[in-house]
Each structure stands twice: as C-alpha cells, then as structure tokens.
C-alpha positions as CSV (number, residue, x, y, z in Angstrom):
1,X,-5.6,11.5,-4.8
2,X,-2.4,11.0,-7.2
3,X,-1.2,7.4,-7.5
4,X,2.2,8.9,-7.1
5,X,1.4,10.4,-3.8
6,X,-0.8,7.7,-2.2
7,X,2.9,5.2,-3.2
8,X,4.8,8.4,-1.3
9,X,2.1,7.7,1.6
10,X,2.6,4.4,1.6
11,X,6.1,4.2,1.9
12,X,6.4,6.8,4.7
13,X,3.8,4.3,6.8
14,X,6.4,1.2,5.8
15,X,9.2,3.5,7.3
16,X,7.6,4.4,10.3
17,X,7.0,0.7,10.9
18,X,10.6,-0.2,9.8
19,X,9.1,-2.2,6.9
20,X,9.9,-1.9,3.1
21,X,7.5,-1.1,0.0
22,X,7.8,-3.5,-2.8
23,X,5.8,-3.4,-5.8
24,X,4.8,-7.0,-5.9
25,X,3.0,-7.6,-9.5
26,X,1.1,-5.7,-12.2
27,X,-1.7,-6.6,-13.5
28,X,-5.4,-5.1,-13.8
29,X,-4.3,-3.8,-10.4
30,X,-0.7,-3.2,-8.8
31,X,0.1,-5.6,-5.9
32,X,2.6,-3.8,-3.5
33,X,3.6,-5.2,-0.1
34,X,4.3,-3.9,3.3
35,X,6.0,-6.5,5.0
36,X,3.9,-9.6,4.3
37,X,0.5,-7.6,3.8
38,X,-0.7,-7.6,0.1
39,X,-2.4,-4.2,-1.3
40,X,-3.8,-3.5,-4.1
41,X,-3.9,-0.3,-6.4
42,X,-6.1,0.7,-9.6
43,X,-3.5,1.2,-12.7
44,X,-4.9,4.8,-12.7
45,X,-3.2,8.1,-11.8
46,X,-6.0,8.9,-10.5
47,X,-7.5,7.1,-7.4
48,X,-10.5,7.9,-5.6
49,X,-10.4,9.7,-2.4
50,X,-12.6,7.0,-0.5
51,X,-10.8,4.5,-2.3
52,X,-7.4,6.1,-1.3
53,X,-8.5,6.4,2.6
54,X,-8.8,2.8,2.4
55,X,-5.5,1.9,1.2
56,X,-3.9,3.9,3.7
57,X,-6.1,2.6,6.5
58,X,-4.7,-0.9,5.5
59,X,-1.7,-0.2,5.8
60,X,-1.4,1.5,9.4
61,X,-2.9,-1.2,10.3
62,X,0.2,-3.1,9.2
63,X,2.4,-4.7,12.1
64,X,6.0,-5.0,11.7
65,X,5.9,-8.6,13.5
66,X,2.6,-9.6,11.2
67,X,3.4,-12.4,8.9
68,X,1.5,-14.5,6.0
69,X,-2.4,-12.5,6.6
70,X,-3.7,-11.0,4.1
C-alpha cells in the first residue's frame, strides 16, 4: 500500500473517532498518534500489505476516551 494512502486511512479512522492525527517523531520509523495511541510507520513509500492491515487494525481499535496505553 502507498504510505501516502495508509496516512489518508489513518486520518479518516481519527475523524470518525473525533480524534486528531499527529505525526509524533521521525526516526528509523515515523511515530504518529491517534489520540494517545502511538503507531509506528516504515520511512518507505512503500509498505507492505500485511504490514499495512496491521496499522489500520490498530488504529480502529483506538477509543476516543483511551488515554496513556500503548
């Protein structure tokens, strides 16, 4: 999947949950946030379909009331 469309993902999942994106840090990986949950993301543009399920999976499971787990 394209980074840029997993990030599009994401932050239509933060909407519907009434939670922001925010890119948190850079690094080997890109730390964004969805309300208090941390997730990371490979640097590349490309990211693995598994791998991209996953991501995605986290973050539905996201509650808008959730705060400090990671």
């Amino acid at each position: 999947m394209d980074k840029l469309k997993l990030i599009k993902n994401l932050r239509k999942i933060a909407k519907d949950k009434g939670l922001a994106l925010a890119k948190v840090r850079e690094g080997r990986h890109e730390i964004w946030a969805i309300g208090s949950q941390r997730i990371q993301i490979h640097r590349h543009n490309e990211i693995q379909e598994g791998t991209a399920a996953k991501i995605l999976n986290v973050a539905r499971r996201v509650q808008p009331d959730q705060r400090g787990q990671t």
